[in-house]
N, C-alpha and C positions, 0 to 999 in steps of 0.2 A: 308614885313611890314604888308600887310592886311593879311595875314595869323596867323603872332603875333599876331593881336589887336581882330580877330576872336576868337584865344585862350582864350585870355584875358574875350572878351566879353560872352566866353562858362562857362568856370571857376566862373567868376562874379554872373552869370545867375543860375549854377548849386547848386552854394554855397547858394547862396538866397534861391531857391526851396529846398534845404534839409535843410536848417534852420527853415522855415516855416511849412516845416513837423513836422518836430523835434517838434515845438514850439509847433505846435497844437496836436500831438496825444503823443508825451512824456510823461508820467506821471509821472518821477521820477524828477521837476526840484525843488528841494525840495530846502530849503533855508539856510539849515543846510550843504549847499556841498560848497565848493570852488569853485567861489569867493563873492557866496552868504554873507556867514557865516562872512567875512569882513566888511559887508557894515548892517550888521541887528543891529536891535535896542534893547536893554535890556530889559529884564522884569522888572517891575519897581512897587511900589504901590502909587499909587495916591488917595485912601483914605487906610482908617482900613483896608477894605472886599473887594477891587475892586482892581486886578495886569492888569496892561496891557504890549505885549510885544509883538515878532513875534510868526510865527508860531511854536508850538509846537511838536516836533519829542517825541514819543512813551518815552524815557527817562526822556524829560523835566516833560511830565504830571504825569509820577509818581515822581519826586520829587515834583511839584507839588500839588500832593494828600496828599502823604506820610509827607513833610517840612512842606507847607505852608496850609496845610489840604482846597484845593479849592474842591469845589462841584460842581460846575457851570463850563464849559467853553463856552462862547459865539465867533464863527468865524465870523469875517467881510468877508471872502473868495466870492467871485463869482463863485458858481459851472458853469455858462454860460462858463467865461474862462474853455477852455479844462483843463491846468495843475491845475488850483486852485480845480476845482470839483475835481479832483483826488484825491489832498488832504483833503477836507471835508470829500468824502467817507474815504478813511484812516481813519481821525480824528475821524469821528463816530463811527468806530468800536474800536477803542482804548479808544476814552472815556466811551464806554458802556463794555468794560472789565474792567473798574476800577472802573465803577457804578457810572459816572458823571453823570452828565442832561448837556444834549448837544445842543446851540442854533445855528441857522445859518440865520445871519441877515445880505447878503450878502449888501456890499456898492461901488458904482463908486470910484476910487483913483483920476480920473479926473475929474476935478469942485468942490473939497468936498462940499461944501456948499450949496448943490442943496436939491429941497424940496422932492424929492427920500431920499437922506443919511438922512435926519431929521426925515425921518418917520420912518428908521429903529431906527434913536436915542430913539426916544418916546417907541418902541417896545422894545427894552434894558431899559430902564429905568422901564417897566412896569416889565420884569423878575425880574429884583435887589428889585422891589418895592415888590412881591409877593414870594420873596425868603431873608429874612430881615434876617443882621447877617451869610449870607452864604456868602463863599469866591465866589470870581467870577473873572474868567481870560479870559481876554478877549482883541483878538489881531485881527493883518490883517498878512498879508503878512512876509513884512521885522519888523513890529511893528515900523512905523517909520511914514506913513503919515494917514491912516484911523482913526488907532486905537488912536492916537496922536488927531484929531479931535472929536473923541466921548469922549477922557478924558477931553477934554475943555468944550462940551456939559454937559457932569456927576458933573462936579464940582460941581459945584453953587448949583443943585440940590440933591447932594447924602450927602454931609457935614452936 
């Protein structure tokens, strides 16, 4: 019996530490993969010139450029988090192949409301204010809680 629950306890302990790894030095936890891709949120327009939505994989941004003619992508990502910085770097080089302008006004997903996330709000608001008439996509993650909070910020002011 203590030899089961040893196992058990190895097993338990192992699984944790290589999830942990995983999580931290992983860079491919993209959100475009299964079971991500089930749970993300749609790109959406919330005014004329303002889409918000998850993050964007190399294909989304050229439809994009190409459909919805954006010039701007602004990431809410946290390069701090290991896999989110993975993805910014990505995103920067993919948006500077298609000759976006590329912002990265990283925001906490925990507590939105905090006077951190508003300062990046204010700092967004000042891009869309000095870039008037350009499209601008602009997402977090799954596109479902950051980017959802800064469209509630934009409204009132961007209409």
């Amino acid at each position: 019996m203590l030899s089961k629950l040893l196992r058990v306890a190895f097993i338990v302990v192992f699984a944790g530490y290589s999830f942990t790894l995983l999580s931290a030095y992983f860079s491919y936890i993209e959100p475009y993969l299964f079971p991500l891709r089930m749970i993300q949120g749609e790109a959406r327009y919330v005014t004329e010139n303002i889409i918000i939505g998850p993050y964007p994989h190399e294909k989304d941004i050229e439809k994009l450029v190409k459909v919805e003619k954006v010039k701007i992508i602004i990431s809410l990502l946290n390069p701090s988090i290991p896999f989110e910085g993975s993805l910014v770097k990505k995103e920067r080089e993919i948006a500077q192949k298609y000759g976006l302008k590329f912002y990265n006004f990283p925001m906490s997903y925990i507590g939105l409301d905090t006077k951190e996330n508003n300062i990046q709000v204010m700092k967004i608001k000042e891009v869309i204010r000095k870039h008037p008439g350009e499209k601008v996509y602009i997402h977090c993650y799954l596109g479902r809680h950051r980017v959802e909070f800064v469209a509630r910020k934009l409204i009132g002011d961007v209409k």
